[in-house]
C-alpha positions in Angstrom: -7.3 18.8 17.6 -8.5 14.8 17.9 -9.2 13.1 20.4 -10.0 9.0 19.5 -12.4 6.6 21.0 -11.1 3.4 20.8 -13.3 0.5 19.7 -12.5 -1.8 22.8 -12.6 1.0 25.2 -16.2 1.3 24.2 -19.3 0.2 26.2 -20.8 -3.4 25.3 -23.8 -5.4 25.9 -24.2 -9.2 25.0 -27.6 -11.3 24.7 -28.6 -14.6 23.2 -28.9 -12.5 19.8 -27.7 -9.5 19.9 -23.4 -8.1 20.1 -24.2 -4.7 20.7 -20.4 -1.8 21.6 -21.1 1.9 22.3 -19.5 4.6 21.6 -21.3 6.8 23.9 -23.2 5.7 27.6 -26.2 3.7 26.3 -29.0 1.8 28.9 -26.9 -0.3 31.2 -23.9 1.1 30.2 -22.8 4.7 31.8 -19.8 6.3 30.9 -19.5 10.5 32.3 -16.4 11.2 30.4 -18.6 9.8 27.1 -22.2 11.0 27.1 -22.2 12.3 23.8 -20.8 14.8 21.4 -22.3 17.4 20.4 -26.0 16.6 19.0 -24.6 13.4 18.2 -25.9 11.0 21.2 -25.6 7.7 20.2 -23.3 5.1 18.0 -23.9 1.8 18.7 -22.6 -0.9 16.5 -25.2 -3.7 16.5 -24.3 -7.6 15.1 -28.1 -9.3 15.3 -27.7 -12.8 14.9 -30.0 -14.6 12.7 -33.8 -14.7 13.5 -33.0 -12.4 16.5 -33.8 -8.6 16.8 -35.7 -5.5 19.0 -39.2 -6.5 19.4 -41.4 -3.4 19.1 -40.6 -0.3 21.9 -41.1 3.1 22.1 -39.1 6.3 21.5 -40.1 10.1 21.4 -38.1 13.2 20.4 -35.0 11.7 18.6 -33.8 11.2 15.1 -32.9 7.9 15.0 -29.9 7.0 11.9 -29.9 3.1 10.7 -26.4 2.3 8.5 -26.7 -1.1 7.4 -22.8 -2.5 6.9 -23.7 -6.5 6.1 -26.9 -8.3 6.1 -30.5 -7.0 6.2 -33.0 -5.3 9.1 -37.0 -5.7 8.5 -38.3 -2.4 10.3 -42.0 -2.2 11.3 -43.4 1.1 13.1 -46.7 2.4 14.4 -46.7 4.6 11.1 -47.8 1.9 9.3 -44.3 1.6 7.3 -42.5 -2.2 6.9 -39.0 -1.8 5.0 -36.0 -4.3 4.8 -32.9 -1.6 5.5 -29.9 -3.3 3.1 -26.0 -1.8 2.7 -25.8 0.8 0.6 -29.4 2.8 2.3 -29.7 4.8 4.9 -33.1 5.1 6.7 -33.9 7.9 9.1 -37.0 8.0 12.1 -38.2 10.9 13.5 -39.6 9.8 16.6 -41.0 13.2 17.7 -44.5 12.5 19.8 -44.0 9.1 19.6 -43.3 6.2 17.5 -43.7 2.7 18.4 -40.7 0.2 15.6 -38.8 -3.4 15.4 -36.1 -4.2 13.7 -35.2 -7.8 13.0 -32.3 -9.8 10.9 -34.5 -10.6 7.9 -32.3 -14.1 7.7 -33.0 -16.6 9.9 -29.4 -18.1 9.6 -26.7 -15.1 8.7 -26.2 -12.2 10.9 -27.1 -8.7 10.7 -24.1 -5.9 11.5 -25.2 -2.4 11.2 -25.4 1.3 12.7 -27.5 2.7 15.2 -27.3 6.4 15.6 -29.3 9.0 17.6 -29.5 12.6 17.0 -30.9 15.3 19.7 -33.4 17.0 17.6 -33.3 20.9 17.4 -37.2 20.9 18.7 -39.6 18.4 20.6 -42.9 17.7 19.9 -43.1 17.4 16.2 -45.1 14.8 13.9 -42.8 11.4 13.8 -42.2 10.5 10.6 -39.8 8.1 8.4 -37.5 8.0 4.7 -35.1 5.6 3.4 -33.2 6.7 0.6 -30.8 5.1 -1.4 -26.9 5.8 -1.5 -25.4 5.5 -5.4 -22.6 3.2 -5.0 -20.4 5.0 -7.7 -20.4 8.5 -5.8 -19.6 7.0 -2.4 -16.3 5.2 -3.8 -13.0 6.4 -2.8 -14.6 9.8 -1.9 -17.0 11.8 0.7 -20.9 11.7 -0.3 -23.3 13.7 2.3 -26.1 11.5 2.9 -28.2 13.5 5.6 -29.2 16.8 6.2 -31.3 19.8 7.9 -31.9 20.5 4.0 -31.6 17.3 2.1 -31.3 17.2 -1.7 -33.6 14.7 -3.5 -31.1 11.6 -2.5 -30.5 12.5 1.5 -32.7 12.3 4.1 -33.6 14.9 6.4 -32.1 15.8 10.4 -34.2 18.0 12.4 -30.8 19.3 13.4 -27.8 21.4 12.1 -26.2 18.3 11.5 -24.7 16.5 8.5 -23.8 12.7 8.2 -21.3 12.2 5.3 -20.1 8.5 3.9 -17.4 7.4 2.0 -15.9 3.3 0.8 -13.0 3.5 -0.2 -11.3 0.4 -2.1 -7.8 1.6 -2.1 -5.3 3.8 -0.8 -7.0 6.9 -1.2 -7.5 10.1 0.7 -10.8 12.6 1.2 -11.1 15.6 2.4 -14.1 17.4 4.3 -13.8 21.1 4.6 -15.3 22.4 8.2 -16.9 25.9 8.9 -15.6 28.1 11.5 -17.3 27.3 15.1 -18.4 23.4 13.7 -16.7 19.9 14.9 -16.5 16.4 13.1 -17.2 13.1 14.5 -15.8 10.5 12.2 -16.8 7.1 12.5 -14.8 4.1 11.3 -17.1 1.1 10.2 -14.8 -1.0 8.5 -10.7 -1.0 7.4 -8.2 1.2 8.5 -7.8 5.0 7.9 -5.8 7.9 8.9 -7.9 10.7 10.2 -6.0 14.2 10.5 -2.7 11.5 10.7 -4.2 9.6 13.2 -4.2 6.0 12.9 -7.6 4.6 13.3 -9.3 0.9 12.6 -12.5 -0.6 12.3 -14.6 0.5 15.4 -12.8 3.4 16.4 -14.2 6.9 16.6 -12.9 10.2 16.8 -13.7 14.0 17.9 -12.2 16.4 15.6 -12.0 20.2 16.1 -10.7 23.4 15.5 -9.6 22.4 12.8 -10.8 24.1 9.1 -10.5 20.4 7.6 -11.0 17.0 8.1 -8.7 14.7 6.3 -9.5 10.8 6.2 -6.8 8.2 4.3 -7.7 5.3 3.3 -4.8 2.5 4.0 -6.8 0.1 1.7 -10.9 -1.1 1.7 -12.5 1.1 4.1 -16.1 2.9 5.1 -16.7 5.7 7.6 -19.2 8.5 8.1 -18.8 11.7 9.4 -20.7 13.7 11.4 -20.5 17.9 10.7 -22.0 19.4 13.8 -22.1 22.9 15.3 
């Protein structure tokens, strides 16, 4: 079963700097019939325009996902860490008690267009802490590469859920297929191109609930990213 989220049905908010569309109900933007899915709480595609960005705020008991699709985000956070997030990284917050970050377009001219993804964490209360890690371009191409996870290898980071986020670019016509457990649901994520998931046409902004279902299968219809979300 699939049901799809289409990119201009989605939420949006507009400033000075920033083009921000949500998948799920975000701040001003409310939406009962879209609150979430799963653990997964919030997508929210993000085009910061040059010198522009979030000045420093607060969050507590989230993991909070940053996909960099173009451009660059200089992170700063009450831990102490300062990091430029570039394509092809993934970096991952845990904002647990507390944690105190800004992100801004590192150029002052060209925009910024990346990922914002929350996580409900599987307990509150914990020590915030932070990781980016580095995704190798040649095991992403044309094919599914897990990136997060509850246990991480050496090259994911870590959820502090039962929750996986999986990537993939493809550069041709070219098909992928994710296996899912009995009782677990996929959300897949479109960030660029056009795809087929489980033959349903999809394009660049769209979204899409998959379930009971013991596959997932994503074709490419030429130059495309996505990321998938396995969660229970």
């Amino acid at each position: 079963m699939i049901a799809v989220r289409k990119a201009e049905e989605r939420g949006e908010t507009r400033t000075g700097w920033l083009e921000s569309r949500h998948t799920f109900s975000f701040g001003g933007y409310n939406d009962p019939a879209h609150i979430g899915f799963g653990a997964l709480r919030v997508i929210n595609e993000d085009t910061v325009a040059g010198g522009g960005g979030f000045p420093p705020h607060a969050h507590a008991d989230m993991e909070i996902v940053t996909y960099v699709l173009s451009g660059a985000l200089q992170h700063k956070d009450s831990l102490g860490n300062g990091s430029t997030v570039r394509p092809g990284e993934i970096q991952r917050m845990s904002a647990g008690t507390g944690i105190v970050h800004s992100e801004f377009n590192a150029s002052p001219a060209e925009p910024c267009h990346f990922l914002q993804i929350w996580i409900v964490p599987s307990r509150r209360g914990i020590e915030p802490s932070y990781e980016q890690k580095t995704i190798a371009p040649e095991l992403i191409s044309n094919r599914l590469l897990r990136i997060a996870a509850s246990e991480p290898l050496a090259s994911e980071v870590r959820l502090l859920q039962d929750a996986e986020i999986w990537a993939a670019r493809f550069d041709r016509h070219e098909e992928a297929i994710h296996p899912l457990a009995p009782g677990r649901r996929a959300w897949v994520q479109i960030s660029k191109g056009e795809v087929t998931v489980c033959g349903e046409a999809l394009k660049s902004g769209d979204g899409a609930a998959v379930t009971d279902v013991d596959q997932v299968r994503v074709r490419a219809r030429g130059p495309a990213e996505i990321l998938l979300f396995d969660l229970i």
